[in-house]
N, CA, C and O atoms as CSV, one atom per row, in Angstrom:
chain,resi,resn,atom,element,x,y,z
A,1,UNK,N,N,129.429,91.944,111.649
A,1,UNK,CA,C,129.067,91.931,113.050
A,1,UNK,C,C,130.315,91.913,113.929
A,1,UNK,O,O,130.418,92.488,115.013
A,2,UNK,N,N,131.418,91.044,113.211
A,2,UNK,CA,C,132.303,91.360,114.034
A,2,UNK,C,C,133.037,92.266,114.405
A,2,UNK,O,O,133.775,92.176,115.387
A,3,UNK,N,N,132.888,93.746,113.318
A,3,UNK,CA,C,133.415,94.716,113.972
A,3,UNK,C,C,132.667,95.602,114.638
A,3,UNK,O,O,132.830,96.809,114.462
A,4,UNK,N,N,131.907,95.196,115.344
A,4,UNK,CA,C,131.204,96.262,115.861
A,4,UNK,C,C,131.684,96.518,117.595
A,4,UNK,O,O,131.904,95.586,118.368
A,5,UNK,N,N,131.765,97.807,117.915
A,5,UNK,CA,C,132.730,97.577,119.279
A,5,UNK,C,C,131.443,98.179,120.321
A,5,UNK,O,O,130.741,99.177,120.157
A,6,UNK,N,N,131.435,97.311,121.284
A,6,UNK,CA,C,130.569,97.546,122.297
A,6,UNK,C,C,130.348,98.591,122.885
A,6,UNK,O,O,129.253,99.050,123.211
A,7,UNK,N,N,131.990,99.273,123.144
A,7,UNK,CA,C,131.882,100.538,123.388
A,7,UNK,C,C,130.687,101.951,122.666
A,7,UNK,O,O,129.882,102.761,123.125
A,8,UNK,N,N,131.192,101.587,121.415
A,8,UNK,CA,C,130.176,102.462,120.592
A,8,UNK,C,C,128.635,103.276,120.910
A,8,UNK,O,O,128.202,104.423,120.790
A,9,UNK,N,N,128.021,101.709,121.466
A,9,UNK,CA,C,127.160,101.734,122.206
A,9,UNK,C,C,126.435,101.484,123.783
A,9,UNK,O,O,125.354,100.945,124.017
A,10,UNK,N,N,127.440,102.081,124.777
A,10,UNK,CA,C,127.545,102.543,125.825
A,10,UNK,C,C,126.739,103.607,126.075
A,10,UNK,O,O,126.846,104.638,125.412
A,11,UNK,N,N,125.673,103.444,127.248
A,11,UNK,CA,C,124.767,104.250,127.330
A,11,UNK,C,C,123.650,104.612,126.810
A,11,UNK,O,O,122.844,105.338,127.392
A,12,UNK,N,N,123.497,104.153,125.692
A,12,UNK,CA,C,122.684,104.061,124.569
A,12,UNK,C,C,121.247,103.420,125.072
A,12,UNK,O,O,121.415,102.388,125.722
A,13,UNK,N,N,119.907,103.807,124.911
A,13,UNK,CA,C,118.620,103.221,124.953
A,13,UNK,C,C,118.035,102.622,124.128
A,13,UNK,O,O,117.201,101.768,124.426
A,14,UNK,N,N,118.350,102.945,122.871
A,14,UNK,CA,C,117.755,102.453,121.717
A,14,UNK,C,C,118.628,102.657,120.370
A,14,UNK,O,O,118.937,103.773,119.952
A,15,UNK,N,N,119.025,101.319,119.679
A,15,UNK,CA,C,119.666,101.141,118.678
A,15,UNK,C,C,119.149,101.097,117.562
A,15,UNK,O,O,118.406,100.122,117.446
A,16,UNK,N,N,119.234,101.899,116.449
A,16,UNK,CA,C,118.641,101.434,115.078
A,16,UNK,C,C,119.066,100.911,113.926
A,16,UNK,O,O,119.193,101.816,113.101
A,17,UNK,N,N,119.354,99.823,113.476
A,17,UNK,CA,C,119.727,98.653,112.293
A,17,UNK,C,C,118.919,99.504,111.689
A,17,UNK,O,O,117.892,99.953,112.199
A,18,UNK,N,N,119.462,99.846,110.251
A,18,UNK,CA,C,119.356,99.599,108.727
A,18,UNK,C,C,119.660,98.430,107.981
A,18,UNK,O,O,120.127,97.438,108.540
A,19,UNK,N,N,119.294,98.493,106.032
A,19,UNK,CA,C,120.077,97.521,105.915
A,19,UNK,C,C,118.968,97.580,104.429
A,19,UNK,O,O,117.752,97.552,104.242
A,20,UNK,N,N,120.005,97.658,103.718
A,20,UNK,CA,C,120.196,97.940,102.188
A,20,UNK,C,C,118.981,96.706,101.513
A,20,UNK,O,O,118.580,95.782,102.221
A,21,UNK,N,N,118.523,96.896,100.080
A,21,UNK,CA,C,118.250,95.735,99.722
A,21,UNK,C,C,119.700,94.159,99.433
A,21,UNK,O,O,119.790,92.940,99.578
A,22,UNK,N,N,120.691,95.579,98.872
A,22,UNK,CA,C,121.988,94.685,98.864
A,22,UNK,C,C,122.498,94.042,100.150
A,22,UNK,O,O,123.474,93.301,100.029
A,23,UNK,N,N,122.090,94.182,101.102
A,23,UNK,CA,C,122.711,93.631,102.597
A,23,UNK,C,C,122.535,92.408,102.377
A,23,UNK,O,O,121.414,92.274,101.888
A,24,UNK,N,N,123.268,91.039,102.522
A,24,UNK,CA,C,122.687,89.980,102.862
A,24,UNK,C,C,122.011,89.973,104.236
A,24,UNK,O,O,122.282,90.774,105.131
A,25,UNK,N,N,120.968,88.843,104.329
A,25,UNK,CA,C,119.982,88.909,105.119
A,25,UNK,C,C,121.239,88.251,106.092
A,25,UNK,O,O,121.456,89.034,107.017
A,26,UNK,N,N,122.143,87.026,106.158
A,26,UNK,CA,C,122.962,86.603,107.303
A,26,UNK,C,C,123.393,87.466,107.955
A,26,UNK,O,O,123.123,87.314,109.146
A,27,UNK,N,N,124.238,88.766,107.618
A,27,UNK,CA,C,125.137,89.626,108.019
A,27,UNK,C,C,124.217,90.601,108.923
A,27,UNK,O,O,124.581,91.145,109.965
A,28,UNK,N,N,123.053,90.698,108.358
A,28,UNK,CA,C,121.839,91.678,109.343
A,28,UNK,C,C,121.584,90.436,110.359
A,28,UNK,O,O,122.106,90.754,111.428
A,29,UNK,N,N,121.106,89.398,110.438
A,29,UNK,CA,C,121.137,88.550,111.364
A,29,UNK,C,C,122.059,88.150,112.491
A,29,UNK,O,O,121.863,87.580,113.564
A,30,UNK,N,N,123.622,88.861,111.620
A,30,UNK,CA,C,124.460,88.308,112.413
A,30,UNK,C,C,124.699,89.493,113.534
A,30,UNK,O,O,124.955,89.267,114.717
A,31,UNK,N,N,124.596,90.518,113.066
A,31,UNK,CA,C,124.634,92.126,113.781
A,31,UNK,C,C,123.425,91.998,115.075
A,31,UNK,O,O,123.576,92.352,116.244
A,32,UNK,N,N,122.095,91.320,114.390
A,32,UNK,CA,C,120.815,91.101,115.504
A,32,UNK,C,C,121.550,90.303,116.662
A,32,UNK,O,O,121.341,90.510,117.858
A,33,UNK,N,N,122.344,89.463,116.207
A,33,UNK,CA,C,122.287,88.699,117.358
A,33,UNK,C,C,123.636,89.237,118.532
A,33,UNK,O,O,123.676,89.258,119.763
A,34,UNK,N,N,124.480,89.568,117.637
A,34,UNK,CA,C,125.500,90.765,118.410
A,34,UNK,C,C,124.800,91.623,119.251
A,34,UNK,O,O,124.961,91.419,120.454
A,35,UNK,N,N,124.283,92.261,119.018
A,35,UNK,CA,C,123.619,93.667,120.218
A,35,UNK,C,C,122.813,92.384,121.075
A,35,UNK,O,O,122.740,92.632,122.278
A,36,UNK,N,N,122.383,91.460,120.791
A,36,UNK,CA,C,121.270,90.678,121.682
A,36,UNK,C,C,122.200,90.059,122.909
A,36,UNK,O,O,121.887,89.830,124.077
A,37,UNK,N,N,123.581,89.855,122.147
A,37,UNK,CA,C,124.109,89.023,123.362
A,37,UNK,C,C,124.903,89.960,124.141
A,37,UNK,O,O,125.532,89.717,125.170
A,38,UNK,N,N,124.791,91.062,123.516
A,38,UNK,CA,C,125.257,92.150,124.568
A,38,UNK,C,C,124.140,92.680,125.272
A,38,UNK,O,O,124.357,93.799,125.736
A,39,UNK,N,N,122.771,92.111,125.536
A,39,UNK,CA,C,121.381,92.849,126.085
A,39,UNK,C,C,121.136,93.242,125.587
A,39,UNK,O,O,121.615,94.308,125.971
A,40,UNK,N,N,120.325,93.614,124.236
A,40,UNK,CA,C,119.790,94.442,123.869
A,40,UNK,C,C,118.405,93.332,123.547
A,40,UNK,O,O,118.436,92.120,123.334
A,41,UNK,N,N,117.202,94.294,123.610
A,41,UNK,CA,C,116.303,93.307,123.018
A,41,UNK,C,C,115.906,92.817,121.979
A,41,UNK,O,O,116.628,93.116,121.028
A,42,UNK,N,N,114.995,92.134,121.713
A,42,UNK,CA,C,114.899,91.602,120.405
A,42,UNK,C,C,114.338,92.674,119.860
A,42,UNK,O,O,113.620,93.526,120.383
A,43,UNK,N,N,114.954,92.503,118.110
A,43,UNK,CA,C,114.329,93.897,117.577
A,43,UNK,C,C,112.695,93.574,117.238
A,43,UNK,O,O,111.982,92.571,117.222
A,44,UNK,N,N,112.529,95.064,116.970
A,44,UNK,CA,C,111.285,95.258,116.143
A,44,UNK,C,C,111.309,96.206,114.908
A,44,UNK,O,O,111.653,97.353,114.619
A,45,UNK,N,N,110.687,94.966,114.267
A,45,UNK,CA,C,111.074,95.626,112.358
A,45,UNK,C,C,109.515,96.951,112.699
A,45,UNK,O,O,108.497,96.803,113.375
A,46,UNK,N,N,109.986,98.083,111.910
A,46,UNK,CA,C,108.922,99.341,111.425
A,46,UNK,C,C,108.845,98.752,110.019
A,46,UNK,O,O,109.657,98.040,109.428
A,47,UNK,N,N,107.609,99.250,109.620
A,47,UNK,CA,C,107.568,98.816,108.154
A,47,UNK,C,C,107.847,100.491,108.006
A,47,UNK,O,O,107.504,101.473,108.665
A,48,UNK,N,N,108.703,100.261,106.711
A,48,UNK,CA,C,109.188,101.549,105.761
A,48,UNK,C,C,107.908,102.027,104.599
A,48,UNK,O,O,106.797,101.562,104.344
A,49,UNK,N,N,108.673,103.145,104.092
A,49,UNK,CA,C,107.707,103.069,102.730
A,49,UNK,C,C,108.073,102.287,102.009
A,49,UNK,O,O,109.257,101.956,101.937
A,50,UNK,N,N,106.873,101.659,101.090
A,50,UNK,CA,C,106.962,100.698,100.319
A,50,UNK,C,C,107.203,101.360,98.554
A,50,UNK,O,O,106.548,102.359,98.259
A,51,UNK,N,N,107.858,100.932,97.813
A,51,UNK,CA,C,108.602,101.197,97.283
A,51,UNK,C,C,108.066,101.219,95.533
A,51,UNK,O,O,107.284,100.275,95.644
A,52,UNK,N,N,107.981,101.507,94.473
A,52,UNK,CA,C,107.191,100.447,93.212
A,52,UNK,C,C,108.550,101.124,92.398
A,52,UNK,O,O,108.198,101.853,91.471
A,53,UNK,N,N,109.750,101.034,92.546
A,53,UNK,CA,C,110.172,101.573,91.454
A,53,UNK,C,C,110.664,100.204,90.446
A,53,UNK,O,O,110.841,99.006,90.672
A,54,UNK,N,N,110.788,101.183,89.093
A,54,UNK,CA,C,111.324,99.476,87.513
A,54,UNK,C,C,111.823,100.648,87.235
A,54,UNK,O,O,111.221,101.708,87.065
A,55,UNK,N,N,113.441,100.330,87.176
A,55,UNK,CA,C,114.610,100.296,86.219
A,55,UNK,C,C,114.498,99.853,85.142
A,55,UNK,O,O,114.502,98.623,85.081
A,56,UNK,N,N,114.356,100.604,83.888
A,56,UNK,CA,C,114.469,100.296,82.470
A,56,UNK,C,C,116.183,100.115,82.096
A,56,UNK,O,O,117.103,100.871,82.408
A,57,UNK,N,N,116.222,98.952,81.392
A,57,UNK,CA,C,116.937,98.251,80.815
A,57,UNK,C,C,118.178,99.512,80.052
A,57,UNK,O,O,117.554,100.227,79.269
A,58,UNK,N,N,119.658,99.892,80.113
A,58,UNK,CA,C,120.121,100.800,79.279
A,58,UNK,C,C,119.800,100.801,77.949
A,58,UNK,O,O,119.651,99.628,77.607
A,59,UNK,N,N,119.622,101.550,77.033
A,59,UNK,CA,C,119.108,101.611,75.464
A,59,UNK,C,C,120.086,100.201,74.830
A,59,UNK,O,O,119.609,99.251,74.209
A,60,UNK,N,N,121.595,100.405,75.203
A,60,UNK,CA,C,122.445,99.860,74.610
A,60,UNK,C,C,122.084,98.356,74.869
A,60,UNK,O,O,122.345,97.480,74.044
A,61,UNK,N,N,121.711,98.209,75.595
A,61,UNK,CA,C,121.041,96.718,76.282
A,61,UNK,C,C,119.563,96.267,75.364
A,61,UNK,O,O,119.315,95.155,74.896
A,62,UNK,N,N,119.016,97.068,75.319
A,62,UNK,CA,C,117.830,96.997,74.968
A,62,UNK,C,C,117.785,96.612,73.608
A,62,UNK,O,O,116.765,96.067,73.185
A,63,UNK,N,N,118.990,96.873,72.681
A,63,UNK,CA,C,119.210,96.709,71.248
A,63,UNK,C,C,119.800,95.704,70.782
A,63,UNK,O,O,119.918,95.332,69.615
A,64,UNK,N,N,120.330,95.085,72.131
A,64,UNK,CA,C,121.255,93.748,71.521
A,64,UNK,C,C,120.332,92.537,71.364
A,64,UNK,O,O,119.202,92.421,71.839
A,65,UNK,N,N,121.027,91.628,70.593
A,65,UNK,CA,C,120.190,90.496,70.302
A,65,UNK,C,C,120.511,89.782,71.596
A,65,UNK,O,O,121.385,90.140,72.385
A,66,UNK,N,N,119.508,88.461,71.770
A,66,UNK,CA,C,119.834,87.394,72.876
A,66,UNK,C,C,119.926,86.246,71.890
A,66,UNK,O,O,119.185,85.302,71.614
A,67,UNK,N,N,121.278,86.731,71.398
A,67,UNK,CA,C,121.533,85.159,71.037
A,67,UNK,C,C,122.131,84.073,72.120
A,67,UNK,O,O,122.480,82.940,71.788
A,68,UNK,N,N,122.191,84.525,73.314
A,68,UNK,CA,C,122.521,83.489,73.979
A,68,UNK,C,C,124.084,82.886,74.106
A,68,UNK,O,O,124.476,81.924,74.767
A,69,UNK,N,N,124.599,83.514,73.506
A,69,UNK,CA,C,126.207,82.731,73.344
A,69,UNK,C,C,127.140,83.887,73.804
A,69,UNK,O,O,128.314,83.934,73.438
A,70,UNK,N,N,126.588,84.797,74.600
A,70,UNK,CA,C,127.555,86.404,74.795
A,70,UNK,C,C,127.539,86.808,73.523
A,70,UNK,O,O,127.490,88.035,73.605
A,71,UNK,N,N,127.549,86.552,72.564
A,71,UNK,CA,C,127.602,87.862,71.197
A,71,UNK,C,C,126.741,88.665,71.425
A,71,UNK,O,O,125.777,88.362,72.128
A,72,UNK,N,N,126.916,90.123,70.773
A,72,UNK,CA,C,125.916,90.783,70.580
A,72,UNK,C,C,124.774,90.520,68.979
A,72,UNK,O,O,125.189,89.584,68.296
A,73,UNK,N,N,123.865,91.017,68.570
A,73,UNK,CA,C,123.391,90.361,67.655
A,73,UNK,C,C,124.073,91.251,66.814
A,73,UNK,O,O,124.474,92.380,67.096
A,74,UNK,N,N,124.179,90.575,65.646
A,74,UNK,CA,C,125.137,90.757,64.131
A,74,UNK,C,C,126.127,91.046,64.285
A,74,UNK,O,O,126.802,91.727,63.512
A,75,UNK,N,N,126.532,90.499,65.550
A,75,UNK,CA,C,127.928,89.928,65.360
A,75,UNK,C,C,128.644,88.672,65.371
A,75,UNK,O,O,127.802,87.836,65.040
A,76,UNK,N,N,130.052,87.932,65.630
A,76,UNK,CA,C,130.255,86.883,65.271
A,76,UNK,C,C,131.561,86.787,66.518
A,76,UNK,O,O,132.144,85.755,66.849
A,77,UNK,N,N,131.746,87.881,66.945
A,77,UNK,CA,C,133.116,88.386,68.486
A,77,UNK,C,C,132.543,87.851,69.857
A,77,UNK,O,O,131.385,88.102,69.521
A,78,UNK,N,N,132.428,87.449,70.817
A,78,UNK,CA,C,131.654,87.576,72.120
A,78,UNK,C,C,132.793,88.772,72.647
A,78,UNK,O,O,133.979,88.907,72.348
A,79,UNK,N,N,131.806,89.664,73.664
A,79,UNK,CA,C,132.404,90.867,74.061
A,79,UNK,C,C,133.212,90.568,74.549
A,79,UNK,O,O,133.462,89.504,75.115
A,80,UNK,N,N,134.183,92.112,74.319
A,80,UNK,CA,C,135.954,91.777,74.461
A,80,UNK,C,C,136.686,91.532,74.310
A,80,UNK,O,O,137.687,91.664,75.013
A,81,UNK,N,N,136.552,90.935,73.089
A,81,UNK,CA,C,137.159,90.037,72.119
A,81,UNK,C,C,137.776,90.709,71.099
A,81,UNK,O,O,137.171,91.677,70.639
A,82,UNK,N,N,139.179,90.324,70.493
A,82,UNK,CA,C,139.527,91.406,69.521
A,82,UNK,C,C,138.776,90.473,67.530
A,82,UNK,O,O,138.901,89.345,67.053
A,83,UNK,N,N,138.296,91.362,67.192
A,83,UNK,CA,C,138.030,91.458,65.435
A,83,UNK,C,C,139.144,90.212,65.293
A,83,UNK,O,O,139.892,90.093,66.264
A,84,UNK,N,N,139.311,89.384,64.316
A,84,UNK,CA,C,140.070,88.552,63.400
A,84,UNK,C,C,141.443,87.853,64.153
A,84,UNK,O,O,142.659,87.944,63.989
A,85,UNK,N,N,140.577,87.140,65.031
A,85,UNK,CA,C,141.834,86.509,65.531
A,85,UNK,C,C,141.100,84.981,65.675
A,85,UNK,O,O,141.752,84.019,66.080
């Protein structure tokens, strides 16, 4: 929010915020309240399309054990680790 320069929006009638699922919600809050204390009004959320997507797991993921300790299963290394040391 703090870089946003007033100028930018000079003249302007209507502003439109986006904002990722990754956005934290503070930083969109903090931007709302920036344009507000420069006059702008309070926003109004549009509902978007709603969304159903599932990301499957990579194969390589999908094959490892959960042993719980970072190893992969049948092994005895936690990743990154060099063999026999």
């Amino acid at each position: 929010a703090d870089d946003l320069k007033r100028e930018w929006l000079a003249g302007r009638q209507a502003i439109g915020v986006t904002a990722g699922a990754s956005a934290p919600e503070l930083l969109v809050q903090q931007v709302i309240e920036r344009l507000r204390s420069w006059g702008a009004q309070a926003p109004a959320e549009l509902p978007g399309q709603e969304e159903h997507v599932i990301f499957g797991l990579p194969r390589t993921l999908r094959t490892r054990g959960t042993a719980g300790d970072g190893t992969a299963a049948g092994t005895s290394n936690p990743p990154g680790s060099t063999s026999g040391s």
